[in-house]
N, C-alpha and C positions, 0 to 999 in steps of 0.2 A: 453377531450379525454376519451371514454368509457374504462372502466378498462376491462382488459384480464381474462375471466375463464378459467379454462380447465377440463375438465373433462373426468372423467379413470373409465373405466364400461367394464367388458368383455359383459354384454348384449348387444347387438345392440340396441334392443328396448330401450331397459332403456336409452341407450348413446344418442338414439335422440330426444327422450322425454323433455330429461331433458336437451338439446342442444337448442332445440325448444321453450322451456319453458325463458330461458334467452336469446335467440338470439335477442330480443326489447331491450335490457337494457344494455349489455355486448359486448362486442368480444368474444366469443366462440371458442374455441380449442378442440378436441373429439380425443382423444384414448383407442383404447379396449386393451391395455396392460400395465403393470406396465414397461415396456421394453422403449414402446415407449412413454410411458409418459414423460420418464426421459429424451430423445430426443429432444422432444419439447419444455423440460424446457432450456434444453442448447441452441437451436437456439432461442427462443423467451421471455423467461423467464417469466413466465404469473402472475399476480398480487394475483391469488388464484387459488388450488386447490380441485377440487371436486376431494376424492380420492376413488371409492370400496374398499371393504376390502376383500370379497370371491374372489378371482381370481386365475386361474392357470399358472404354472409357477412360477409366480413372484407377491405375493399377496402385499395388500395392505401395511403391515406391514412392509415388507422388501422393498419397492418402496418408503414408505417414510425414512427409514433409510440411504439407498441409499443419500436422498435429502438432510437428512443432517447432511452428511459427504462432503460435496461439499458444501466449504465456500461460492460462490456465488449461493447456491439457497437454503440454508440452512433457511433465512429468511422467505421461502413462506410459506403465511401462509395454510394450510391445512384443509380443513372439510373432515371428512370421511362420506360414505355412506355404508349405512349397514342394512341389513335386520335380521339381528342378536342384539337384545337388551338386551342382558343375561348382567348382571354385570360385569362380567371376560372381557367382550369382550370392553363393555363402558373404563374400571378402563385402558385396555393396550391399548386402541385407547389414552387415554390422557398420558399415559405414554410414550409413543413413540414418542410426541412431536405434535400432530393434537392441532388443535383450538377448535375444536367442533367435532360433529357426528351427524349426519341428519336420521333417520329412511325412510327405504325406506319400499312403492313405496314413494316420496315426496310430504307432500302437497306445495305446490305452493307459497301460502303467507309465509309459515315457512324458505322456502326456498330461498326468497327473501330479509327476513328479515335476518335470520342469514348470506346472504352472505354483505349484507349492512355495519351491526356489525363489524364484521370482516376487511372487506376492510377499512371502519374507523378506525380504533384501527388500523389497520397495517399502516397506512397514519400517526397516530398522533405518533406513537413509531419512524417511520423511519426520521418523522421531530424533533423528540426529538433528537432522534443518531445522527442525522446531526449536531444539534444545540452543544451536547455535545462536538463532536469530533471538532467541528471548535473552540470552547472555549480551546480544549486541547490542540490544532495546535499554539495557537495564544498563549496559556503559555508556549510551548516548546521553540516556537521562541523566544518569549521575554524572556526565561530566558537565551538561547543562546546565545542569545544578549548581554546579561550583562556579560557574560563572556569574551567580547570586547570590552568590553563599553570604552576604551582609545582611539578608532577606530573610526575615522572620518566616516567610511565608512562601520561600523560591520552591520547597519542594513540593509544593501541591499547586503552585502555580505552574511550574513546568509539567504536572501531571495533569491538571486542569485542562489547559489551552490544548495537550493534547485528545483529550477527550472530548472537547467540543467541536473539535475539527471534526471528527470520527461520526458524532452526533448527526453534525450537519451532513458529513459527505455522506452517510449514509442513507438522509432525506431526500439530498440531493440526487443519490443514486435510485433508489427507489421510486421519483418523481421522473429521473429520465432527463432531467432537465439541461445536461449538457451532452444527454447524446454519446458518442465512443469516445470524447476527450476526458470523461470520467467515467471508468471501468473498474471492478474491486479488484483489480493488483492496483492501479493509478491511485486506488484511495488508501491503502496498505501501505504502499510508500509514502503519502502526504504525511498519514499518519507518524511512522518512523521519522521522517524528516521535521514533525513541527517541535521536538524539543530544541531545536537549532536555531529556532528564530533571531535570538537577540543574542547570539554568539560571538557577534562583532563586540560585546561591552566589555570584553575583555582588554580591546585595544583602548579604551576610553578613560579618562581621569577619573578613580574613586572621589576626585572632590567633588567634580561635575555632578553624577553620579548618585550621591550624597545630599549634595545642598538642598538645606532648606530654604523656601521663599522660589522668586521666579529667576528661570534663568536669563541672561542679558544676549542678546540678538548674538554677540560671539559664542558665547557659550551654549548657545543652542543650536549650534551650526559644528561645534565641535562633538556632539549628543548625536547629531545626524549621522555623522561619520559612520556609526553605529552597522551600518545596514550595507555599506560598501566594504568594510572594511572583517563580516563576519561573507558575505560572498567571496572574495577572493582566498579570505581561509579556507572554507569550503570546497572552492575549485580546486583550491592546493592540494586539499585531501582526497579528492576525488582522481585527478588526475595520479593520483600514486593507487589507488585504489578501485579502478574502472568498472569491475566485479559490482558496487556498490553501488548499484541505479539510484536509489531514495536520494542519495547524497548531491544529485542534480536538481531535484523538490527540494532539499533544504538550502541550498544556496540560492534558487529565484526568490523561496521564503524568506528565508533570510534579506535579502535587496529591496525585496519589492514589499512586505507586510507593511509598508508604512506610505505605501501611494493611495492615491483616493481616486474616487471612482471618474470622480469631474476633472481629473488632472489635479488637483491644489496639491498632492502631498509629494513626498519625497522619497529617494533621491534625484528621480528622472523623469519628474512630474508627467506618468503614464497615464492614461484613460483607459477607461472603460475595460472592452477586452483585448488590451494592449497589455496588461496586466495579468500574469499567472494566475489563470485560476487557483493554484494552490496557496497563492498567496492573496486571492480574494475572498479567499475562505479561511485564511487564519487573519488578515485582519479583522474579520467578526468577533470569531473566538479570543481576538488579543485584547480587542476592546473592551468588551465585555467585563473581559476579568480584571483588566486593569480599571475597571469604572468601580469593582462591587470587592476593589484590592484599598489598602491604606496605603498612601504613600508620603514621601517624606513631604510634600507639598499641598496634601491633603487630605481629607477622612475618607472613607470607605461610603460608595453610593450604594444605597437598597438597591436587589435584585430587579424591580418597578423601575428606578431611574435610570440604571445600566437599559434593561431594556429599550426606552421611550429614547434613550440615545442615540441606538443601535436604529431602531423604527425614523427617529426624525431624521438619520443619515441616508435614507434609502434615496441611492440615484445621488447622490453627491460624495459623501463619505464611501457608502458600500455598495457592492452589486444589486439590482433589488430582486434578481431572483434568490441571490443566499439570502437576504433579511424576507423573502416568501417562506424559504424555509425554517430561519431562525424563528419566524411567530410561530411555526407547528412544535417546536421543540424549546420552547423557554422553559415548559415546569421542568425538563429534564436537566437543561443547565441550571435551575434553582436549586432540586436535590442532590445533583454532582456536587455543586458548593458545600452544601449541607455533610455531605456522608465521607469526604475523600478528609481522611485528616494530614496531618502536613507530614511532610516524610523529614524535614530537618527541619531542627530547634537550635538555631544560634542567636546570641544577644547579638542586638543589634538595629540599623533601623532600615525601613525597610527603602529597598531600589528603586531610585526615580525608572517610571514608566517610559521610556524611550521614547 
């Protein structure tokens, strides 16, 4: 598939010049404004930008600043175009975040070459980030995992809860229903962040933990801990690690996946949307699975009774616009259950549900 240019020229002539000029090799995009350039990035998001720099209004400088401050097009990579070669102007076209700068009018070959450059180098960086971040995904998980590892069933449970989040936020996204506090990087990160939920059980007694039967008003006040004590680890990591946005989603998820929607839950007995969305949206997913999970204190609920749980919690337990969403999406959390098989097999029984 031809890679996308676009190019931002108040000239006319220049903009179809130089439109004309790649329109054999590329997809071509043409805007005379820094206005509507940034238009086009959001319907189409284009692989590179040819940027002017003279323009009024809204010059080059502040149309790439614009670009990036907006996490999804922050990436693109930028050449300026510029009839101006004074040093001051070259030193703040690199400062401001461009790739290059092209002396206008263009020659042709210069012009082809440096977009080639470019488009490679952005290719091999976006499959490094990929590479990286699926390395990162896969030691969150697995170290998640170990936090269950007594758990017949931790590794598709950790893979589980996070695919439901994913399910939902993406209903949710599609529905609109919270608006710019849910954006697909904000749900990218919930995502990355929901193997972290119950990371605080690490600080907690394998007896607790363990036991079969109910536990005694102490001992379930020591269970709670669970969720203050896997936020502060969190923040621990974060703060060593500030690069790592998700890791602020997994510590409110982590605290807060265990408050309810009426205030009754814990630890900080929140309400409503006093409450993380990212953490009103994994405790749907946490419940859920923990309803249709076995645990040491009792069987394994059908998909039907998880559900009719999740449905008779709305407005007390859950948000009722995520349980709006979870009724459009339950046959896909039935077949998740169904098709995800367990990623670890240890003897063993399984992890009271926190």
């Amino acid at each position: 598939m031809a890679k996308q240019i676009l190019v931002v020229d108040d000239n006319i002539a220049s903009l179809k010049q130089i439109g004309a000029q790649l329109a054999s090799h590329y997809e071509v995009s043409l805007a005379k404004s820094g206005a509507l350039a940034l238009q086009i990035c959001r319907q189409e998001r284009p692989d590179l930008i040819l940027l002017d720099v003279e323009m009024p209004e809204m010059d080059g400088f502040e149309a790439i600043a614009r670009l990036k401050e907006d996490p999804g097009l922050s990436a693109i990579p930028v050449i300026f175009l510029t009839g101006n070669r004074d040093a001051a102007t070259e030193i703040r076209a690199l400062e401001s975040g461009a790739m290059d700068f092209i002396a206008k009018p263009a020659n042709k070959d210069i012009l082809f070459h440096r977009l080639e450059l470019h488009l490679q180098f952005a290719a091999y960086q976006s499959s490094l980030e990929h590479t990286v971040k699926e390395l990162e995904n896969s030691i969150v998980t697995s170290f998640a995992e170990l936090i269950e590892c007594k758990d017949d069933n931790a590794g598709t449970h950790v893979l589980r809860t996070g695919k439901y989040v994913e399910i939902l936020g993406r209903k949710l996204l599609e529905a609109g229903t919270f608006g710019e506090e849910l954006s697909r990087e904000t749900l990218d990160m919930i995502v990355r962040a929901a193997p972290f939920h119950d990371i605080g059980k690490i600080g907690v007694s394998d007896t607790l933990l363990l036991k079969e039967g109910t536990l005694s008003a102490k001992e379930y006040e020591e269970v709670k801990k669970h969720t203050l004590i896997g936020a502060r680890f969190l923040q621990s990591i974060y703060e060593r690690t500030p690069e790592q946005h998700y890791l602020q989603f997994a510590k409110l998820i982590a605290e807060n996946h265990h408050e309810k929607y009426d205030g009754t839950g814990y630890p900080c007995g929140l309400a409503g949307n006093a409450i993380p969305l990212c953490a009103r949206i994994m405790t749907v997913a946490n419940v859920y699975d923990g309803c249709i999970t076995e645990r040491v204190y009792r069987k394994a609920l059908s998909h039907e009774e998880a559900c009719r749980i999740i449905l008779d919690g709305r407005g007390t337990w859950f948000d009722p616009w995520i349980v709006e969403a979870f009724e459009v999406v339950t046959e896909q959390f039935a077949r998740l259950k169904i098709s995800v098989e367990p990623l670890v097999k240890i003897q063993g029984k399984n992890l009271r549900h926190g």
